[in-house]
N, C-alpha and C positions, 0 to 999 in steps of 0.2 A: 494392506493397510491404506487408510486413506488420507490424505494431505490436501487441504482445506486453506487454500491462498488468495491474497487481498496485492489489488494494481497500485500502484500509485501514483505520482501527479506524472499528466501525461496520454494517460488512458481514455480520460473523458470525451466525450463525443458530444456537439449540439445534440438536442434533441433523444439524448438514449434512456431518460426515464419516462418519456410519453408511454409507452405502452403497459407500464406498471403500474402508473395515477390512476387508470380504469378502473381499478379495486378500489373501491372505498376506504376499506381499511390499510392499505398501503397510503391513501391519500392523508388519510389522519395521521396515519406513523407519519411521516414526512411533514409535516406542519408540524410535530413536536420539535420533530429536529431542527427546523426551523428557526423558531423560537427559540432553544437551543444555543443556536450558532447566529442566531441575531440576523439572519438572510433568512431571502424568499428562494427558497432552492430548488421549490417546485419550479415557477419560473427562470432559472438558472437551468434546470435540468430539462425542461420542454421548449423553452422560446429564445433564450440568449444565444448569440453566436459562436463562432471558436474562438476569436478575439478574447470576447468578455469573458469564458469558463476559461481559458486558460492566466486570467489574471492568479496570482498565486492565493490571494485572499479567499477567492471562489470557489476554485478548481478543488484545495485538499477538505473542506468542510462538504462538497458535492462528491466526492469521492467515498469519505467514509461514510456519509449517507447513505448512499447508493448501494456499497457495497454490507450495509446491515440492512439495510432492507430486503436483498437477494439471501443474506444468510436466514433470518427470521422469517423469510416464508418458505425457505428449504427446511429448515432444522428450527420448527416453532416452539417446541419444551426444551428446558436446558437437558431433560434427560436424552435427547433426542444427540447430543455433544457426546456420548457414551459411542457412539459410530465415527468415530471420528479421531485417527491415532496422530496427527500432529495439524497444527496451526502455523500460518505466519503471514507476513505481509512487506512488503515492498517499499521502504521510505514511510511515505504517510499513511500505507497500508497497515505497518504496522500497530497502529491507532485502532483499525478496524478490526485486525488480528486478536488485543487486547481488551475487546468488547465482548467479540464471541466468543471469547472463552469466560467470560465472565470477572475478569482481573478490575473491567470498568465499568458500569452500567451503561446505559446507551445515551443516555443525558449529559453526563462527567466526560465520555468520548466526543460526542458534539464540540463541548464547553472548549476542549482541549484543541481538537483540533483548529478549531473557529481561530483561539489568541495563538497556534503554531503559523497559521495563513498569514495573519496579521502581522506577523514580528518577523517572519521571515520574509516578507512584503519590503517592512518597512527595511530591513538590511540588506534586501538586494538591492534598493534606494540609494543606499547611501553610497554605492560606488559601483560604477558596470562591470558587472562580470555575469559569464555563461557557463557554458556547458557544450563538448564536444562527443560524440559518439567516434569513439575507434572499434574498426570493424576490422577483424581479420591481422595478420603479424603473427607474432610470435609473441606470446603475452609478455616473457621476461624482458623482449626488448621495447616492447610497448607500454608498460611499466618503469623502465629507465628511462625510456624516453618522454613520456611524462614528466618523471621525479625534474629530467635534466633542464625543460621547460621551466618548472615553477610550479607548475602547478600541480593538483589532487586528483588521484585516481579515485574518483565520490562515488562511481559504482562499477561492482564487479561483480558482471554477471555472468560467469563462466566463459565458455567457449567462446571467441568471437567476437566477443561485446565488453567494450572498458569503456567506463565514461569519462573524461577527463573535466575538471570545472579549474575557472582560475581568469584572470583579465583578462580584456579582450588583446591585449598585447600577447598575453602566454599562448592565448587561443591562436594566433595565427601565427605564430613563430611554427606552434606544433604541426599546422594545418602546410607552412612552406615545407618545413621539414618531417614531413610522416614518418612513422615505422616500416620500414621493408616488407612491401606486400601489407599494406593496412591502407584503410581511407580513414578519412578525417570528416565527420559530418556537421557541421552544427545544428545544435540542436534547439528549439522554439523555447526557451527558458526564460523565465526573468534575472537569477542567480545562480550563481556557486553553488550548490543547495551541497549539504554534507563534507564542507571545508570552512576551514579558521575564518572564513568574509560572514560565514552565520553565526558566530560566537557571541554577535547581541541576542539575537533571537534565543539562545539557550538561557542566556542569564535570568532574560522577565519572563519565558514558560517555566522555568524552575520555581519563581514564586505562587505561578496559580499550582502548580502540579502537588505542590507541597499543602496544597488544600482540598486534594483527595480523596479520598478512601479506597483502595487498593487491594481486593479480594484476591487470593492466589490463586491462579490457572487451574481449571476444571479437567484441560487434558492437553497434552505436550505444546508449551509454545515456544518458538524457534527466535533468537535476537539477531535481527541487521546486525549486530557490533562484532560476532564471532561465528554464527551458524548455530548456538550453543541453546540447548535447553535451558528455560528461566523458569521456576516453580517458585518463587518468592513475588507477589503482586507487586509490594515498595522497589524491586528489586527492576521488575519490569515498564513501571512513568519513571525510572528513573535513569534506563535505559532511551526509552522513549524520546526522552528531554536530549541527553548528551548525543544521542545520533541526529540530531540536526544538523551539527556541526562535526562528524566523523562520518568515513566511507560506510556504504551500505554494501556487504557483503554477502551477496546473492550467492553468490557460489558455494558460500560454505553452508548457508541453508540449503542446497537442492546436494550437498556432500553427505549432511545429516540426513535429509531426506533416504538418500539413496540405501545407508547404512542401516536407517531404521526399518528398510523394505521395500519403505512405500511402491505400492502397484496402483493405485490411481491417483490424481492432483485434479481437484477441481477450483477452475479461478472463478469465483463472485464477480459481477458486472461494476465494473463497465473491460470486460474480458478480452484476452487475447494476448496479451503482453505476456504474460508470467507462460501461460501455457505453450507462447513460443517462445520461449527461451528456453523449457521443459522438454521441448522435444530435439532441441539439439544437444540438450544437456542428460537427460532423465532419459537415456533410451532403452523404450520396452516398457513406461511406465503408458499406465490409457489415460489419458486428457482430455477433460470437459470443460468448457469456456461457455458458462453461464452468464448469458445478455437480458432475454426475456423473460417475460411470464409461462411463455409459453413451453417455454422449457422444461419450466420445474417438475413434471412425471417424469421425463429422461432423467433429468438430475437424482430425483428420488431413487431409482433404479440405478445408477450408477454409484450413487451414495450404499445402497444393498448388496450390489456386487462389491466392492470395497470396501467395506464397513459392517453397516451394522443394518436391521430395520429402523424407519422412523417411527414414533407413535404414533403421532397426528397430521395432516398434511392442510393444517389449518391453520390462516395468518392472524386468524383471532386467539388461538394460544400462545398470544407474545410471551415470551418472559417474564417474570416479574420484575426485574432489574430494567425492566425497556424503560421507553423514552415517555419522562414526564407531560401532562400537556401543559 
């Protein structure tokens, strides 16, 4: 079975959609998004720095771009989704996760992401707080020792990896005092991202999300909130909205994963994150971290060995559902 996963903020690299702009029709898809999301993202993705794409407004609108544009010239007909035995995404991956499968069109995904950048912008604003990477421990005392801090375990990504978020006061209490055998890392964030400091941000994305139209999953898609299959579209922006402000649980997605079979995971670019934490997690599964163009024959064949054949391996069979201009 094949498993089909989107990065989230974080992942971005200066410069990692130059070599896809070459295609014309990539260039035009990407100008819809654009427009879209109110940014110039082609410039964002070829000539800004890591400074500017890690702004949070920037980064989660260039992420799920990026990350439909790799799926829509891998898998260009929605029958082509018929290859494909589960979906998911990673925080504001999730976004991207809910487009390929059809739940969002590619325009309503933009729109959405664009005002999640924005609101979660403006409440990491309103008061400083981060984000810590805990490596290694013993998760149950890594988890207590978090709670005991203050602050929010915001992701948990199986083996090895716990994110903690919460003020900079929580952040270095945790940092003097680690978990036995754990490091403390900080992490390049603007905010808290997926604890009670985003809970403006959920209230005014809940007003755009309630305007729109929400098609139900074409084939299994996996929620942050539990690991749990979501087959109801209302069911899944609405998931989408309230995990701004709750822990993203990685783990129980790659649990579900694992239960459901899956033998390959391929991550959509801007790659590498999800497929390492896959292989200390998912072992035995094959893993492909899709960046270039030039990938896409590998990917296709790796998609065949895991899945299914594709129809067409052409970026001009967008969708019907893509992105308006």
């Amino acid at each position: 079975m094949l498993a089909i996963v989107a990065p989230g903020q974080g992942a971005q690299k200066p410069g990692f959609l130059t070599p896809w702009l070459a295609d014309s029709v990539i260039a035009e898809q990407l100008t819809a998004y654009s427009a879209a999301a109110g940014l110039d993202l082609a410039q964002f993705g070829t000539e800004a720095d890591e400074d500017t794409i890690r702004d949070t407004a920037v980064a989660q609108p260039l992420l799920v771009a990026a990350g439909l544009i790799a799926t829509r010239s891998l898998l260009p007909t929605p029958d082509d989704l018929d290859s494909v035995g589960v979906v998911a995404g990673h925080s504001v991956g999730e976004i991207t996760a809910a487009a390929v499968v059809g739940t969002l069109n590619d325009t309503d995904a933009m729109t959405l992401v664009a005002e999640r950048g924005r609101r979660m912008a403006e409440a990491s604003a309103a008061r400083p707080t981060s984000m810590s990477a805990v490596i290694g421990g013993d998760p149950a005392e890594v988890l207590a020792r978090i709670a005991e801090t203050g602050l929010t375990a915001a992701n948990n990504n199986g083996k090895g990896q716990i994110v903690a978020a919460g003020t900079g006061e929580e952040l270095a209490a945790l940092a003097e005092n680690p978990p036995t055998r754990a490091r403390v890392i900080p992490l390049s964030v603007a905010g808290a991202f997926h604890t009670k400091h985003m809970a403006p941000a959920v209230t005014q994305l809940a007003t755009l999300a309630d305007t729109l139209q929400a098609a139900d999953p074409r084939t299994r898609l996996l929620s942050n909130a539990d690991g749990q299959q979501v087959a109801d579209g209302a069911e899944v922006v609405r998931r989408i909205v309230g995990q701004v402000a709750n822990p993203v649980r990685w783990d129980l997605c790659m649990a579900t994963m694992a239960d459901l079979g899956v033998t390959g995971l391929l991550e959509v670019m801007p790659a590498g994150t999800l497929t390492g934490i896959a292989k200390r997690n998912l072992r035995g599964v094959d893993l492909f971290a899709l960046n270039t163009p030039e990938q896409l024959g590998e990917a296709r064949e790796f998609v065949s060995r895991h899945g299914g054949e594709i129809t067409r391996h052409s970026a001009e069979s967008a969708p019907d559902d893509g992105p308006a201009a």
